[in-house]
N, C-alpha and C positions, 0 to 999 in steps of 0.2 A: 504494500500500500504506500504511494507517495502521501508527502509532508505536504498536506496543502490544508488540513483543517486547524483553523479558529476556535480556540475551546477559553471556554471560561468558565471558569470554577467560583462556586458559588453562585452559579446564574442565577437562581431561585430568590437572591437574596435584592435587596433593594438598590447598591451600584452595581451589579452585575444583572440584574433586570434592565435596568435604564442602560448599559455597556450594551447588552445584545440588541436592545433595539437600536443601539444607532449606527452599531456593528452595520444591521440588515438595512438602514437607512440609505447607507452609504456604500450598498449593493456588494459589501464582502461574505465570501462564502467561499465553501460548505463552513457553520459552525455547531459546534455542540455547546450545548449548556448542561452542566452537571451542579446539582446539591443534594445534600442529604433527606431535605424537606421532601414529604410527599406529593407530588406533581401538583394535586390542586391547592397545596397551600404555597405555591410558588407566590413571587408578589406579581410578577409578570408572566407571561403563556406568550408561546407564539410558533405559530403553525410555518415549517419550510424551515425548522432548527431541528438537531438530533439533541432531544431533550432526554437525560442519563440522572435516574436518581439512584447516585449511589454515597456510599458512606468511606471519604476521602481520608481519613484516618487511617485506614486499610490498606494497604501495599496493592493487593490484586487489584482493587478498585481501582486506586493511580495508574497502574498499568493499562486497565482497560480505560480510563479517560485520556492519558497522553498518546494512543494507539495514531499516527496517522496525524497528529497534532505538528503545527507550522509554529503557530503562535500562542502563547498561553498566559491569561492573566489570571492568577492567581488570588481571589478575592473572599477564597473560605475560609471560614474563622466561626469559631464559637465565643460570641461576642454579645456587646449591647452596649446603653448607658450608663455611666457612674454607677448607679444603684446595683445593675446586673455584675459589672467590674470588678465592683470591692467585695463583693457577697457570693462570687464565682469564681476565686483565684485559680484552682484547681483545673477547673472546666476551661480557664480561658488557657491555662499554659496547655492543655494536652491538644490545642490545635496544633503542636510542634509540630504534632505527628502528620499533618496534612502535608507541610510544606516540605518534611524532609521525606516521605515517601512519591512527593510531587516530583521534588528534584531527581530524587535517584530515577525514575518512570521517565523524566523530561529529556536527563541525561541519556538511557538508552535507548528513546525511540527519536533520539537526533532532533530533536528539538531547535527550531533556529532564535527566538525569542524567548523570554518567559518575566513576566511581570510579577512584582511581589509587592501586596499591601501593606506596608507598612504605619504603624501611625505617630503621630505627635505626643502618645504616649509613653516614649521609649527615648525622652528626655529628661535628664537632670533634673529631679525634685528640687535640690537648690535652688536652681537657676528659676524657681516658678513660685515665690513665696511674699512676691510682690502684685498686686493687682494691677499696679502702674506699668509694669513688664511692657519693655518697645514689642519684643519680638524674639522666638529662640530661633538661634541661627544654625546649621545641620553641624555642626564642628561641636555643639552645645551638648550632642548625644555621649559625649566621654568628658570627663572620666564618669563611667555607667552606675548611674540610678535611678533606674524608671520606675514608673509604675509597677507597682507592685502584681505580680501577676502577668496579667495581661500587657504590659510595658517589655518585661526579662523576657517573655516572649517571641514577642514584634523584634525585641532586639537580638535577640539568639537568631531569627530566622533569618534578619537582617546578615546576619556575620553569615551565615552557612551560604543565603545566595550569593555572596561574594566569593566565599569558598571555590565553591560548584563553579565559579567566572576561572578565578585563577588556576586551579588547579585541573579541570575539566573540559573549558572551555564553551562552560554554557553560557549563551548570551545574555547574563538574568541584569534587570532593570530594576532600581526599588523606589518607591513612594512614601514621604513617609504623610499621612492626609490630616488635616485640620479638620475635624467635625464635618463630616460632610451631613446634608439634610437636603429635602424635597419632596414632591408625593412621590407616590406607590410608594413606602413604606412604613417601616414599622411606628405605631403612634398611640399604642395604649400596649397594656402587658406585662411591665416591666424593665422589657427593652429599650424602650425607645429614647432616643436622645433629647435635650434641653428643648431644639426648638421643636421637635414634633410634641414632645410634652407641654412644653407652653401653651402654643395651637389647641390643641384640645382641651385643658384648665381651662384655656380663656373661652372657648367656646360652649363647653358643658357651662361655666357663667350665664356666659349670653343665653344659653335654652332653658335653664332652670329659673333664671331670675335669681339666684342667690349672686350678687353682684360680691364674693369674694374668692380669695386666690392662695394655693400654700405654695409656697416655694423653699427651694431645698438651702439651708445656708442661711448667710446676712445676705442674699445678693448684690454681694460690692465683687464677689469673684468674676473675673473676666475672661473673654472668649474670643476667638474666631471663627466663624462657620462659613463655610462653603458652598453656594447651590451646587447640585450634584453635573448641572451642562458645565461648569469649569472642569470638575471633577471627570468629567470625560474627557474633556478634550487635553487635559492637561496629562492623564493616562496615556492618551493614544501617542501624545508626541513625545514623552519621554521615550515608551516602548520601541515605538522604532524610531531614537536617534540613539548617536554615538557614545552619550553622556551616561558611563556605569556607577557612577556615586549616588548615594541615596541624595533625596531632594524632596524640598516641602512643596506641598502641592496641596495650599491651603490660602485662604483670603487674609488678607494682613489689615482688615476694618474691625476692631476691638472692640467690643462691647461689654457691658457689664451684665450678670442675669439680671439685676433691675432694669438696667436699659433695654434689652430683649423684649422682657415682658412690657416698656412703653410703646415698643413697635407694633408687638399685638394686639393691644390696646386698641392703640391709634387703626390698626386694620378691623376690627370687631367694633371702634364705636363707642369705645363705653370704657371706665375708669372701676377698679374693681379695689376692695380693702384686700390688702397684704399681711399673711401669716405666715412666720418666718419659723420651718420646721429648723432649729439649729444644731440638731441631731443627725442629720439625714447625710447620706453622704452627699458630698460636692466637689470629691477631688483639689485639685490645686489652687492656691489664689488666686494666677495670673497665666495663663496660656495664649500667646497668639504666634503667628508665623511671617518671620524673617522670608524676604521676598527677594533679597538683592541676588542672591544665586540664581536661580530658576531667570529673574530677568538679565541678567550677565548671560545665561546660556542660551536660553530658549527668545528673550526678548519680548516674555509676556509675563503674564501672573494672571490666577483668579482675579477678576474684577467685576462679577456682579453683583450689585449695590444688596444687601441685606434687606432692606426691606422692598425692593422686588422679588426675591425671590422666598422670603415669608410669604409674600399676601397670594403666589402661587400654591406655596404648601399650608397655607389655611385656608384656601378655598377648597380643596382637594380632601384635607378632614375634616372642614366642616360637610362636604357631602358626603363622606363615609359614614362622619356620625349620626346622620338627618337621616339617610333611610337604614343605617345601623335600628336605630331608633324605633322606624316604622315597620320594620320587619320583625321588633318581637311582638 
């Protein structure tokens, strides 16, 4: 079988849902989409893809997903937001086993690409203890101490695709992503990230008439979030260019969670009372992403504005929640 399939791993999940549709936009093919999830709890479907539920943990499984594989973005992880992170240490490290049985599988069925997600949590706790934080810059990942869990992780798999570069000659590419968010995914459960969680707080608001809000922290903690079209496009050109260092590939517009939740606000209409759970986890002070690499190399950055692409993904769960709603 020739090297000509496009596969992505974790298709099911919500950047590799939006990956395969733009993949097909952009008239690339044959591609497979492979996750663990059962076919219909994918967050995306789409007919004229070799759609593979299998469980990537698994050696044989990698074997049969890398089979005839050209390019491979690698986006599985067992994962979520803060809450799922600090309360999942365990679950989030044994995704190691995705990546390094990806690699060995990638490396022997001649693999010419292979992308590796990595994220903004596999930086320096230090360096994050300020909420004024400019920006962590990719040099900031050593001397190592990430995230607890899910950080040692990102960064363990981080090392081995460089490995597998040098020593094997696979052409691996890594990322390391700022909060990505947008519809089609995850937004109630326990998973889901700040501004999908916002979005819907603010919205079950607006439908209840209980005009209040808890949020997790003081929120003076600060962010970056990314709509998930940078988050494509900035995947696809790292992937196939020359540039093998890891790199952020994240929006460098800092916001505080209080400031977040004014943008929802301001999208929903309405001004809600603040309950500050100060128990809850919230991760770091100060997280946002150092931009001057990625624009030194590639000559771009994330740049769409935050609250256009909020009032996208609160339109999107407020209509999951409305006929959520009317369907029970």
């Amino acid at each position: 079988m020739s090297n000509n399939v496009t596969v992505v791993c974790g298709g099911g999940g919500f950047i590799g849902g939006h990956l395969v549709a733009d993949l097909r936009r952009q008239g690339v093919g044959p591609i497979r989409s492979v996750d663990v999830k059962p076919f219909d709890g994918w967050y995306q479907r789409f007919e004229g893809v070799e759609n593979l539920v299998l469980d990537l943990q698994d050696k044989a499984a990698c074997d049969r997903a890398m089979d005839g594989a050209s390019v491979v973005y690698n986006l599985a992880a067992d994962m979520g937001g803060m809450g799922f992170i600090e309360h999942n240490k365990a679950l989030c490290m044994l995704s190691v086993l995705i990546n390094t049985h990806l690699l060995m599988a990638a490396r022997a069925a001649g693999v010419g690409r292979f992308f590796y997600a990595s994220s903004a949590c596999v930086y320096n706790g230090d360096k994050q203890k300020d909420p004024s934080i400019t920006g962590l810059r990719e040099e900031d990942a050593y001397p190592a101490l990430p995230e607890d869990g899910y950080g040692w992780e990102k960064l363990f798999s981080e090392r081995m695709s460089r490995h597998f570069r040098e020593d094997y000659g696979l052409q691996t590419r890594v990322a390391r992503y700022h909060n990505v968010y947008g519809p089609e995914g995850t937004w109630d459960g326990g998973r889901e990230k700040a501004p999908a969680a916002v979005c819907r707080k603010v919205i079950a608001a607006k439908l209840s008439g209980r005009h209040e809000i808890e949020i997790w922290g003081d929120g003076q903690q600060t962010r970056s979030f990314m709509f998930i079209d940078d988050c494509l496009k900035g995947t696809q050109m790292l992937t196939h260019s020359d540039y093998v260092e890891p790199i952020n590939i994240g929006s460098s517009e800092k916001v505080s969670i209080n400031q977040l939740v004014d943008i929802v606000e301001a999208i929903a209409g309405l001004t809600l009372k603040r309950n500050y759970k100060l128990d809850a986890p919230k991760g770091v002070n100060g997280r946002n992403s150092d931009n001057a690499l990625i624009q030194k190399i590639f000559g771009w950055e994330p740049g769409i504005p935050l609250r256009t692409g909020l009032e996208k993904t609160y339109a999107w769960i407020y209509d999951q929640m409305v006929s959520s709603a009317k369907s029970k």
